[in-house]
C-alpha positions in Angstrom: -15.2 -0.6 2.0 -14.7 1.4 -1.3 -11.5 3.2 -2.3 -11.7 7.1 -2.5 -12.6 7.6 -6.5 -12.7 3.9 -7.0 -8.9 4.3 -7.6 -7.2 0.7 -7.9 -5.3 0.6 -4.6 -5.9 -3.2 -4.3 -4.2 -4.3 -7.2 -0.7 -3.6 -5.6 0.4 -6.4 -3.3 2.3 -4.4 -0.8 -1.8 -2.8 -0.1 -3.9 -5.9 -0.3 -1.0 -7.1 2.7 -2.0 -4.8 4.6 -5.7 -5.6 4.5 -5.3 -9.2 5.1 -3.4 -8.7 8.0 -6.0 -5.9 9.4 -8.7 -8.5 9.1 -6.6 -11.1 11.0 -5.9 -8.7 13.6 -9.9 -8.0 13.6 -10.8 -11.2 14.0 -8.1 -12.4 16.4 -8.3 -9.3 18.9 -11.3 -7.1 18.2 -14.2 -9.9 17.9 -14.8 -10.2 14.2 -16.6 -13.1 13.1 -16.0 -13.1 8.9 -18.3 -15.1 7.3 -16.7 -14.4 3.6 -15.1 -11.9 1.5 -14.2 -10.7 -1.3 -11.2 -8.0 -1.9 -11.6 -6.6 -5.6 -8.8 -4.3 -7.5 -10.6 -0.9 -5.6 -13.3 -2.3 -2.9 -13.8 -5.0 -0.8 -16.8 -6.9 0.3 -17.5 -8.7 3.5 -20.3 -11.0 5.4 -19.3 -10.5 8.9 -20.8 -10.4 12.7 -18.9 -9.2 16.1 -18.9 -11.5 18.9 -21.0 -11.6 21.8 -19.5 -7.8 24.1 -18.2 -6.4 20.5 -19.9 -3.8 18.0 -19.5 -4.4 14.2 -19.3 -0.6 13.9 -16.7 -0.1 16.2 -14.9 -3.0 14.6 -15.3 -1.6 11.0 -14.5 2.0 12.4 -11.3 0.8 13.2 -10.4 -1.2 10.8 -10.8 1.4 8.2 -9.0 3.8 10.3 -6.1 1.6 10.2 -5.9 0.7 7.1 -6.4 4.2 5.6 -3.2 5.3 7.6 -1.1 2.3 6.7 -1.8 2.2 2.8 -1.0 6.3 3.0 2.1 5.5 4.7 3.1 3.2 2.4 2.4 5.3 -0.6 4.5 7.7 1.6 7.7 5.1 1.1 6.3 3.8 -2.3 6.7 7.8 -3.6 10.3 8.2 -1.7 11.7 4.5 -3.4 10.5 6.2 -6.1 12.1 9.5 -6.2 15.4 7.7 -4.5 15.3 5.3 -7.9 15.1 8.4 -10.3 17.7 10.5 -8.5 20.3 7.6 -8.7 19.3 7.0 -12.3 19.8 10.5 -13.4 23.2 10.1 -11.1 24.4 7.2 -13.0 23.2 8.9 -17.0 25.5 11.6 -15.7 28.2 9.5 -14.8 28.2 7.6 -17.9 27.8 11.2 -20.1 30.7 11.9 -18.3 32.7 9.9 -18.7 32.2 9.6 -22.7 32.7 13.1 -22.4 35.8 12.5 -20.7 37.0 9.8 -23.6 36.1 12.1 -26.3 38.3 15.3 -24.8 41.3 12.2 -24.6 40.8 11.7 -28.3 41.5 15.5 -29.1 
């Protein structure tokens, strides 16, 4: 599994989370048999099987599908933490210009 652009999604925690957790899942409901892997900073390597009544492609099909919606919903709350961060930032600089606007005009 290879990151769209080789873009470093792993390297945030919050992302790799989510991938460890899909692979439990995998292996505890869907019939993944993981013999090893490897997650780097933008892929991940695997050595796996499906149990006996389970296909490898459907379990790798859904597996991707999964975590492709969760790590873009999470960038989703990642970008509005973000934006709520700099709007209360700018709040607070204009609070503080403010009021040393405010002590200057008592000084007159």
């Amino acid at each position: 599994m290879t990151a769209v652009d080789w873009v470093d999604v792993f390297s945030r925690k919050e992302y790799r989370f989510i991938i460890v957790e899909a692979l439990r899942y995998c292996q505890n409901n869907k019939g993944l048999i993981i013999h090893g892997w490897c997650l780097m900073s933008n892929h991940l390597h695997m050595l796996t099987a499906a149990k006996e009544g389970f296909q490898l492609s459907d379990i790798i099909r859904d597996f991707k599908k999964f975590t492709s919606k969760r790590i873009r919903k999470q960038e989703r709350l990642d970008a509005l933490q973000i934006s709520i961060c700099q709007k209360v930032q700018n709040q607070c600089q204009r609070v503080q210009i403010l009021a040393r606007w405010e002590s200057c005009y008592r000084m007159l």
